[in-house]
PDB file of N, CA, C and O in Angstrom:
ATOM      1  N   UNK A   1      28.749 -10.524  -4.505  1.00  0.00           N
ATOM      2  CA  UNK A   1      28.139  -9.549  -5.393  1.00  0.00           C
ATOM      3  C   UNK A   1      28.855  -8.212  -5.184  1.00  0.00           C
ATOM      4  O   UNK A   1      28.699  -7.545  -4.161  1.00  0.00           O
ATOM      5  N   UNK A   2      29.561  -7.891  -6.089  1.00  0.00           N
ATOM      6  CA  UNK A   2      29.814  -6.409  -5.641  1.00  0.00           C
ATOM      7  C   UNK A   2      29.031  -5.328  -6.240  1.00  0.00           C
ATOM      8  O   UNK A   2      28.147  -5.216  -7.089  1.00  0.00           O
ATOM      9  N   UNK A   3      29.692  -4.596  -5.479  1.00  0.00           N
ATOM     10  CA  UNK A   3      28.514  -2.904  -5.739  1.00  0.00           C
ATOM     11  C   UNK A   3      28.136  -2.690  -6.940  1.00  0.00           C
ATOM     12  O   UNK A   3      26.917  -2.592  -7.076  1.00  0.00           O
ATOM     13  N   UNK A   4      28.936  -2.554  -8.114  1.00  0.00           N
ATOM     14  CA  UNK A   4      28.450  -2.531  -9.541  1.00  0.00           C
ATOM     15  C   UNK A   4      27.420  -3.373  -9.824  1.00  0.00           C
ATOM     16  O   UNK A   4      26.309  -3.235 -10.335  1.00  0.00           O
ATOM     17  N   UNK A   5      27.802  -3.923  -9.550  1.00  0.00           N
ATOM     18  CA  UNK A   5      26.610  -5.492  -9.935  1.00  0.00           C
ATOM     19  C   UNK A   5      25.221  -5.210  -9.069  1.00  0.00           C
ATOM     20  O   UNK A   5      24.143  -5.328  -9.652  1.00  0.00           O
ATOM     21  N   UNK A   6      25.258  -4.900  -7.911  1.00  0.00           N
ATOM     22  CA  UNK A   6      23.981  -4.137  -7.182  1.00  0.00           C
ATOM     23  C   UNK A   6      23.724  -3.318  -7.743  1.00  0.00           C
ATOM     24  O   UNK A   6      22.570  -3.550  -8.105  1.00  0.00           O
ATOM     25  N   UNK A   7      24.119  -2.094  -8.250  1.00  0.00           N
ATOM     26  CA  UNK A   7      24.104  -1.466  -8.532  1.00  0.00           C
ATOM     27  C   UNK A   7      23.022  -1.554  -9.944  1.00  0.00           C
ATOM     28  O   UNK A   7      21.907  -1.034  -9.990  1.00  0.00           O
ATOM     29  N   UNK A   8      23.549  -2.195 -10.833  1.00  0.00           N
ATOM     30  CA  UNK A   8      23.063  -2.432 -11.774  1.00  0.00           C
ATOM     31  C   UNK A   8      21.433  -3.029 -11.392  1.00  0.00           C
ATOM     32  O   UNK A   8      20.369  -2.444 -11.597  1.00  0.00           O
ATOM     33  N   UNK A   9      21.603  -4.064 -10.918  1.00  0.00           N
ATOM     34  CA  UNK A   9      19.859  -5.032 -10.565  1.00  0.00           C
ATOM     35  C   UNK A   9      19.142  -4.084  -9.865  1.00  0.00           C
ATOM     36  O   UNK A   9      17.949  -4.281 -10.095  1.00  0.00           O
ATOM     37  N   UNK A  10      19.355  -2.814  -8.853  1.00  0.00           N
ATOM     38  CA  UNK A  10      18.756  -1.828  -8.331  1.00  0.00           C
ATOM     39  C   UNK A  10      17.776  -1.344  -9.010  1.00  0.00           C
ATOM     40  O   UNK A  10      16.555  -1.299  -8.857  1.00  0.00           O
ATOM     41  N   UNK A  11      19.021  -0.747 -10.322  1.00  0.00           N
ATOM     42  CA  UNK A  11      18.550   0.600 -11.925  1.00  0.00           C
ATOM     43  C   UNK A  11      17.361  -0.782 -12.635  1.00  0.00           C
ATOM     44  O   UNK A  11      16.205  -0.481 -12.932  1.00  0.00           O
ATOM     45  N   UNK A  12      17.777  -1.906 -12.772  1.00  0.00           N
ATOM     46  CA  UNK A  12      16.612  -2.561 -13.837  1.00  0.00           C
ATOM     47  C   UNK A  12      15.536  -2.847 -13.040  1.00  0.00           C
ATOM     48  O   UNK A  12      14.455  -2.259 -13.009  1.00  0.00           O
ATOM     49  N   UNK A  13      16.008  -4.058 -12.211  1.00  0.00           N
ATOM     50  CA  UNK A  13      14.772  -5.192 -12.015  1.00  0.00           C
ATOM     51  C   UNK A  13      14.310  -4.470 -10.508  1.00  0.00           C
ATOM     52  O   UNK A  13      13.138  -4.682 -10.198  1.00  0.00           O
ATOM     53  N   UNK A  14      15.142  -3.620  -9.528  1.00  0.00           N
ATOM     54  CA  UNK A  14      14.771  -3.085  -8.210  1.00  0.00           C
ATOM     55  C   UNK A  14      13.727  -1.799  -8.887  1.00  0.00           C
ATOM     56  O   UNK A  14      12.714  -1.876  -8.191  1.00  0.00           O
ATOM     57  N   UNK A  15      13.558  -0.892  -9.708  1.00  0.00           N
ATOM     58  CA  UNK A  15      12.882  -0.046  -9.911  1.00  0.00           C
ATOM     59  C   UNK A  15      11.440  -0.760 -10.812  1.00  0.00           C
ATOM     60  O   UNK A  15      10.451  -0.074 -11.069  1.00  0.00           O
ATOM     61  N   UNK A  16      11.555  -2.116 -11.175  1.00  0.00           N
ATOM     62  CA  UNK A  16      10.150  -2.781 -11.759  1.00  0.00           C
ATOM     63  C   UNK A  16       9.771  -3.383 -10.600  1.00  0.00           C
ATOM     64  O   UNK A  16       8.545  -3.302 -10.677  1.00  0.00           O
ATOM     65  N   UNK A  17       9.973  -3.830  -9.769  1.00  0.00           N
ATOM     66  CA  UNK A  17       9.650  -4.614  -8.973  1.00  0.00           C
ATOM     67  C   UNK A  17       8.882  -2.912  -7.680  1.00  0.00           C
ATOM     68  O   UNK A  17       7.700  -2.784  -7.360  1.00  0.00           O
ATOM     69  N   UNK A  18       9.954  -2.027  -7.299  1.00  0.00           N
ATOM     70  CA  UNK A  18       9.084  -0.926  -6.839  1.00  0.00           C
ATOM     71  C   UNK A  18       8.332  -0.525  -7.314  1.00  0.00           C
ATOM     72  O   UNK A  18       7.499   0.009  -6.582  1.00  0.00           O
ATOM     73  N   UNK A  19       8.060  -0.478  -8.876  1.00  0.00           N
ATOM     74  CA  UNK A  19       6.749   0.315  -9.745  1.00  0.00           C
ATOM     75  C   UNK A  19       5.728  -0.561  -9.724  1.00  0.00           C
ATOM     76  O   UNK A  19       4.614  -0.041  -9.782  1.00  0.00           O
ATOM     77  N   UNK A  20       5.788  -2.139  -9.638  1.00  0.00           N
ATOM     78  CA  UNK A  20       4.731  -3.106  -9.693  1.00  0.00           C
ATOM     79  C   UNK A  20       4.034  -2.960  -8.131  1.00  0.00           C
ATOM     80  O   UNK A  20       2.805  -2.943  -8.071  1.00  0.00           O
ATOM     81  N   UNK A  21       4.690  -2.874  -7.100  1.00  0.00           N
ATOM     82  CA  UNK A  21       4.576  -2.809  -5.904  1.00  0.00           C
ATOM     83  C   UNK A  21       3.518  -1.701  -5.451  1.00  0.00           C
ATOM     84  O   UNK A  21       2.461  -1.767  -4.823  1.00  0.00           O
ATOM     85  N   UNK A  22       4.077  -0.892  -5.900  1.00  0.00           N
ATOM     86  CA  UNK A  22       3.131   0.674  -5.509  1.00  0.00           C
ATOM     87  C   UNK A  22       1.975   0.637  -6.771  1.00  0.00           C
ATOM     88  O   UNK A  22       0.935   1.186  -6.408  1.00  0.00           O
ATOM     89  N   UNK A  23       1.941   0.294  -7.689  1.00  0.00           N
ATOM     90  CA  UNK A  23       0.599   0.042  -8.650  1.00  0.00           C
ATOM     91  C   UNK A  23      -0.237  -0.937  -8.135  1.00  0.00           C
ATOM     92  O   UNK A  23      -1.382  -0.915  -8.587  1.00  0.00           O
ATOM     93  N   UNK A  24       0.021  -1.789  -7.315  1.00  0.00           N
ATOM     94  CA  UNK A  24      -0.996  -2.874  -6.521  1.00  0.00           C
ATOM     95  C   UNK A  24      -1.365  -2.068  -5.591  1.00  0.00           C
ATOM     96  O   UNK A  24      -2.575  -1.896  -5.447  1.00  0.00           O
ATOM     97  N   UNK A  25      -0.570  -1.477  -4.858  1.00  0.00           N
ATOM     98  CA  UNK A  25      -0.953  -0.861  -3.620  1.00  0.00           C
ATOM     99  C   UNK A  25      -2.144   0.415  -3.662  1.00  0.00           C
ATOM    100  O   UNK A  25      -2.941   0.578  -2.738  1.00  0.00           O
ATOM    101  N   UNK A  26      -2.115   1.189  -4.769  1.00  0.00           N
ATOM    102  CA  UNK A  26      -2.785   2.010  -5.290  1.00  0.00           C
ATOM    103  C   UNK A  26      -3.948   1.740  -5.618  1.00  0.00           C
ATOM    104  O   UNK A  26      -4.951   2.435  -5.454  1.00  0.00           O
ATOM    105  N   UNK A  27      -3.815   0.217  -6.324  1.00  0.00           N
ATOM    106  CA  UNK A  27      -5.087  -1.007  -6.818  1.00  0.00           C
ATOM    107  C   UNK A  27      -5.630  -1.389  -5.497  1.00  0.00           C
ATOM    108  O   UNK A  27      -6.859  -1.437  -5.432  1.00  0.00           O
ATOM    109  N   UNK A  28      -5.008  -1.648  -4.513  1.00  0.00           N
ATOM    110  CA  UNK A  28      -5.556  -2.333  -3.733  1.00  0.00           C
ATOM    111  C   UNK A  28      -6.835  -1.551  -2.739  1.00  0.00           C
ATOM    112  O   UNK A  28      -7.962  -1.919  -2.405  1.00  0.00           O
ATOM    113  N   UNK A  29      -5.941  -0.177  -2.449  1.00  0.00           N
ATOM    114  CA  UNK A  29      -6.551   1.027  -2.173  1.00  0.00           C
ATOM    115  C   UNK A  29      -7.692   2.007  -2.667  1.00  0.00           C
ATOM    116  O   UNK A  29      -8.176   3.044  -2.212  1.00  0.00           O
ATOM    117  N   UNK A  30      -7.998   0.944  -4.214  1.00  0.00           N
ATOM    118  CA  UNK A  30      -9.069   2.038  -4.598  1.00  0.00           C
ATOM    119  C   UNK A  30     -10.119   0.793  -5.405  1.00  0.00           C
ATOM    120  O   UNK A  30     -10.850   0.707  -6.391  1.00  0.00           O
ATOM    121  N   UNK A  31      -9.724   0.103  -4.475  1.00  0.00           N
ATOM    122  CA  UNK A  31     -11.111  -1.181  -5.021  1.00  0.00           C
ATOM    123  C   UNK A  31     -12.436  -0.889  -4.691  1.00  0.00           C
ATOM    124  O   UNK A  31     -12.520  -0.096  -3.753  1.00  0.00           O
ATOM    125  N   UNK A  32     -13.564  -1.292  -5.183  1.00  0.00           N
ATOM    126  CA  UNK A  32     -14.485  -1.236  -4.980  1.00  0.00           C
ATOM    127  C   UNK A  32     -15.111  -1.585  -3.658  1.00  0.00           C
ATOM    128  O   UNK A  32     -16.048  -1.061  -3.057  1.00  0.00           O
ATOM    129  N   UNK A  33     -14.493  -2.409  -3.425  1.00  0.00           N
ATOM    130  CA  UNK A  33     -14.946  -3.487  -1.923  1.00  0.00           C
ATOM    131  C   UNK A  33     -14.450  -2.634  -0.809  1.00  0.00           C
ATOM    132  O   UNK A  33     -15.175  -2.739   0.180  1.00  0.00           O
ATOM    133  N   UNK A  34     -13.270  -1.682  -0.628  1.00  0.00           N
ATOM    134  CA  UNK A  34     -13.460  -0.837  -0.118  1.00  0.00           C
ATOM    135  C   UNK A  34     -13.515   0.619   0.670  1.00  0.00           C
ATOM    136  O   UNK A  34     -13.062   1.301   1.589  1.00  0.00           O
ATOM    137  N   UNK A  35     -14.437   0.541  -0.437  1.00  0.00           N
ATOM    138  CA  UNK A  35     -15.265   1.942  -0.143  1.00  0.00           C
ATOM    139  C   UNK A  35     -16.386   1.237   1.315  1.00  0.00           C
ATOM    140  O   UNK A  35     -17.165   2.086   1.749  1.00  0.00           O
ATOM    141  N   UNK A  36     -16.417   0.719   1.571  1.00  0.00           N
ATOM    142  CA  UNK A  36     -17.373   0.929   2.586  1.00  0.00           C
ATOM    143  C   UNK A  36     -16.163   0.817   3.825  1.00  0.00           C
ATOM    144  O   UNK A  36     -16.237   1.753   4.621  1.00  0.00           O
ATOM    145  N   UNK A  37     -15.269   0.007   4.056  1.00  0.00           N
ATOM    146  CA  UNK A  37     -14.116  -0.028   4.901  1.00  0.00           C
ATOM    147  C   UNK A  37     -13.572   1.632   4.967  1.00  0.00           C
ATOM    148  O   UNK A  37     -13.492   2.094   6.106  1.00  0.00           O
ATOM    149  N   UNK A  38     -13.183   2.579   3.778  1.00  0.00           N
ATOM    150  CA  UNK A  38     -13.010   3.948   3.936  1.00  0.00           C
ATOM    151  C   UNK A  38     -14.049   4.684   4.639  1.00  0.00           C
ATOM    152  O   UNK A  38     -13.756   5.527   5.487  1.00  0.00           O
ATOM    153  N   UNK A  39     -15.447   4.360   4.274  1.00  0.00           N
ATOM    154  CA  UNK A  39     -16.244   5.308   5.228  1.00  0.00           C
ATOM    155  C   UNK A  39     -16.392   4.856   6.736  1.00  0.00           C
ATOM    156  O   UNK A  39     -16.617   5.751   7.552  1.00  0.00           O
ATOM    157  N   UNK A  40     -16.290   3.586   7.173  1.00  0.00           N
ATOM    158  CA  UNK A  40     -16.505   3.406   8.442  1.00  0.00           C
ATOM    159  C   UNK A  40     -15.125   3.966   9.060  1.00  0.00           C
ATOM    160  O   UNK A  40     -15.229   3.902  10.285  1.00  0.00           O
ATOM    161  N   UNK A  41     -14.323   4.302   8.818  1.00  0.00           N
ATOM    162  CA  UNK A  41     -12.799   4.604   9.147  1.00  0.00           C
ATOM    163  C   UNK A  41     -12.690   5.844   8.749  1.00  0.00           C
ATOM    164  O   UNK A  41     -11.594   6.343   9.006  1.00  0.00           O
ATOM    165  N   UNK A  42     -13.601   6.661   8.097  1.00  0.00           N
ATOM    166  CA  UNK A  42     -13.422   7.898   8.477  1.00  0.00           C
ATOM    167  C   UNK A  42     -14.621   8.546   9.099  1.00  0.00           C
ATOM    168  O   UNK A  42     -14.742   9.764   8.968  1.00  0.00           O
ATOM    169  N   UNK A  43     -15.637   7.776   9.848  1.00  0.00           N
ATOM    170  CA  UNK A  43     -17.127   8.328  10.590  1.00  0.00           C
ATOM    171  C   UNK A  43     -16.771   7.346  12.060  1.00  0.00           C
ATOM    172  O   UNK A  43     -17.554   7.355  13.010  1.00  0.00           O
ATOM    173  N   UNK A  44     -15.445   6.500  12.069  1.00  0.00           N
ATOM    174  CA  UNK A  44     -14.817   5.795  13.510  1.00  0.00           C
ATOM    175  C   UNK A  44     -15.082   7.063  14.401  1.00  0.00           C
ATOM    176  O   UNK A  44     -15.928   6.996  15.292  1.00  0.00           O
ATOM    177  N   UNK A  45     -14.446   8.096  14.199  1.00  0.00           N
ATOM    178  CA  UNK A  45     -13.993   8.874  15.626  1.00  0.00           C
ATOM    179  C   UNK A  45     -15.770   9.377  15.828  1.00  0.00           C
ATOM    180  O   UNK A  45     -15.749   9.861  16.960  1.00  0.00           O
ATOM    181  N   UNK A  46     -16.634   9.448  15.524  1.00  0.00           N
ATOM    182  CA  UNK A  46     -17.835   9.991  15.756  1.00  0.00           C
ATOM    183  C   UNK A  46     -18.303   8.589  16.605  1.00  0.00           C
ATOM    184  O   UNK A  46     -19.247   8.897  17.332  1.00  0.00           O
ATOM    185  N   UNK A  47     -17.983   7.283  16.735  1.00  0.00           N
ATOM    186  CA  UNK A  47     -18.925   6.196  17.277  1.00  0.00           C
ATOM    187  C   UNK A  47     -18.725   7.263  19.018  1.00  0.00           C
ATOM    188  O   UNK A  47     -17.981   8.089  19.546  1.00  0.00           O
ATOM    189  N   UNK A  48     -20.235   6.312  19.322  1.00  0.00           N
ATOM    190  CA  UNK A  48     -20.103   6.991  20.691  1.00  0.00           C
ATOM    191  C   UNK A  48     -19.916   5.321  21.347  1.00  0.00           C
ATOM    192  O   UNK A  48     -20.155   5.210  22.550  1.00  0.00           O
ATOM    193  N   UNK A  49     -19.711   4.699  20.972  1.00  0.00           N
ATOM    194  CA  UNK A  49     -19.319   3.273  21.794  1.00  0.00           C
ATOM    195  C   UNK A  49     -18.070   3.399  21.536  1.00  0.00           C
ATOM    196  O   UNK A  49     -17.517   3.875  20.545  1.00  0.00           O
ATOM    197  N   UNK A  50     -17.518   2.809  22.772  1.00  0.00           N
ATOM    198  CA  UNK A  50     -16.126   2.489  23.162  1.00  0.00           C
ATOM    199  C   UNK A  50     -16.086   1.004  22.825  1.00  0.00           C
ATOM    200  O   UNK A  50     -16.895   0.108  23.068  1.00  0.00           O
ATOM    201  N   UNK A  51     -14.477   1.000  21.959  1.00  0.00           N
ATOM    202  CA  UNK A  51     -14.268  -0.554  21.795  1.00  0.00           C
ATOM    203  C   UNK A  51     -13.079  -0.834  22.139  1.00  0.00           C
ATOM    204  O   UNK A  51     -12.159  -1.188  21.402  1.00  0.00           O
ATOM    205  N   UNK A  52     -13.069  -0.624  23.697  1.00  0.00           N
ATOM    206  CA  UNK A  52     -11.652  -0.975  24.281  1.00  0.00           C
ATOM    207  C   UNK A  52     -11.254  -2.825  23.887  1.00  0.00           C
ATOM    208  O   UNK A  52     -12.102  -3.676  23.617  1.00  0.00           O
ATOM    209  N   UNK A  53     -10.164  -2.983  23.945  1.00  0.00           N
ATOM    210  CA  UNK A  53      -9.648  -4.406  23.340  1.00  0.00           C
ATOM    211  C   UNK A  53      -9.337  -5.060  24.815  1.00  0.00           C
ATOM    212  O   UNK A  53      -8.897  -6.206  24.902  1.00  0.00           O
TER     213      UNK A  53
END
C-alpha cells in the first residue's frame, strides 16, 4: 500500500469510521441507564467505607 493510497482511505472511510466511533461513544455516555452509574461516581469520594481490593 503506498502512502497515497493511505492517504486517500484515511480522508474517506478513516474519518467515517472516527465520526461513527465518537457518536456511539457520546451515545453510550448519555444513556439513560447511566445516570445512576454517573451519580454514584461522582458522590464515590464522600463514601466513608473503604473498598480496598
Amino acid at each position: 500500500m503506498t502512502y497515497d493510497a493511505l492517504r486517500h482511505f484515511a480522508d474517506s472511510w478513516g474519518l467515517v469510521f472516527m465520526t461513527g466511533s465518537f457518536l456511539a461513544l457520546i451515545g453510550w455516555t448519555f444513556r439513560r441507564k447511566a445516570r445512576a452509574d454517573h451519580a454514584r461516581a461522582a458522590t464515590m469520594i464522600f463514601d466513608e467505607e473503604r473498598h480496598d481490593a
